[in-house]
N, C-alpha and C positions, 0 to 999 in steps of 0.2 A: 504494500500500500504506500510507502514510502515513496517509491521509486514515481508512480501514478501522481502525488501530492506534487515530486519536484518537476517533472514534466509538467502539469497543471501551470506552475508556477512560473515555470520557466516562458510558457507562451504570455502568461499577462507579462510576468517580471520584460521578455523580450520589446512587448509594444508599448510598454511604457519608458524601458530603455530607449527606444528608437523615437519617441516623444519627445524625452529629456534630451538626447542627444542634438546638438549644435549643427545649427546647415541645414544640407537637403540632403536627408539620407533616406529617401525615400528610391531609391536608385538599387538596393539589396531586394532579391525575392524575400518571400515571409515566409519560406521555410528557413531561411539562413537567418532572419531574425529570431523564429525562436528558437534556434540551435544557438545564438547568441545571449537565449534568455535562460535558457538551462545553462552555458556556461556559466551564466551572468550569476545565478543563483549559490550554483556548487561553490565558485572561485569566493565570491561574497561570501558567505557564510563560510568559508573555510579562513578566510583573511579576518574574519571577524573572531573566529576563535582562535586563532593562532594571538591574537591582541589582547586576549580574557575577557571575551563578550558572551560568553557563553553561561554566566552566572545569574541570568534575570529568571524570574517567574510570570508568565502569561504570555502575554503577545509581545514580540522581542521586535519594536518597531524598527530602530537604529540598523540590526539587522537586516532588515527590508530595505529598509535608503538606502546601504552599500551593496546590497545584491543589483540594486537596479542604478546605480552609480558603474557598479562592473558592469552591467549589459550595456550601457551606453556607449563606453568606451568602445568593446568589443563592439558594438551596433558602428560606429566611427573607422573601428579599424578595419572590419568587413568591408566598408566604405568605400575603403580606400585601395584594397587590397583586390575588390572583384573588380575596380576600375570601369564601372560600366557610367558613360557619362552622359546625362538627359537634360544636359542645358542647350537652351534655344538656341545659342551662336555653337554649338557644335552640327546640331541641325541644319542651319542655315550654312555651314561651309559644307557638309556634305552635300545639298540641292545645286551648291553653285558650282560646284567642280563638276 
């Protein structure tokens, strides 16, 4: 059930990464977003407890900020890394050549 919760999480945790994230990163498929929102999630909460975050009782919100703080990143680095570019003047030089 575990496994189901971080999946779950990972798809919101991804489109809210990609929300938070800076620019137009609407240029990544949304399956590579939420492969970026599970990492976002694992990598977050693994940085969170390696810091001693791991000591609260109930909803561990601060948790939640840095998982979707990592997916943004990742959501940015994907970005940058599939390279695929949908701005209007890359357009327009391809119609005019």
């Amino acid at each position: 059930m575990e496994i189901l919760g971080v999946i779950i999480a990972g798809i919101i945790i991804g489109l809210l990464g990609k929300f938070v994230a800076p620019g137009d990163k609407d240029n990544i498929p949304i399956w590579l977003t939420i492969v970026c929102g599970i990492g976002g999630v694992l990598i977050g909460w693994f940085v969170y407890d390696a810091f001693g975050g791991d000591t609260t009782s109930g909803v561990d919100w601060v948790r939640w900020v840095v998982a979707i703080i990592v997916a943004a990143v990742l959501v940015m680095i994907a970005s940058a890394v599939t390279g695929r570019n949908t701005s209007k003047t890359s357009k327009l030089k391809h119609k005019v050549t």
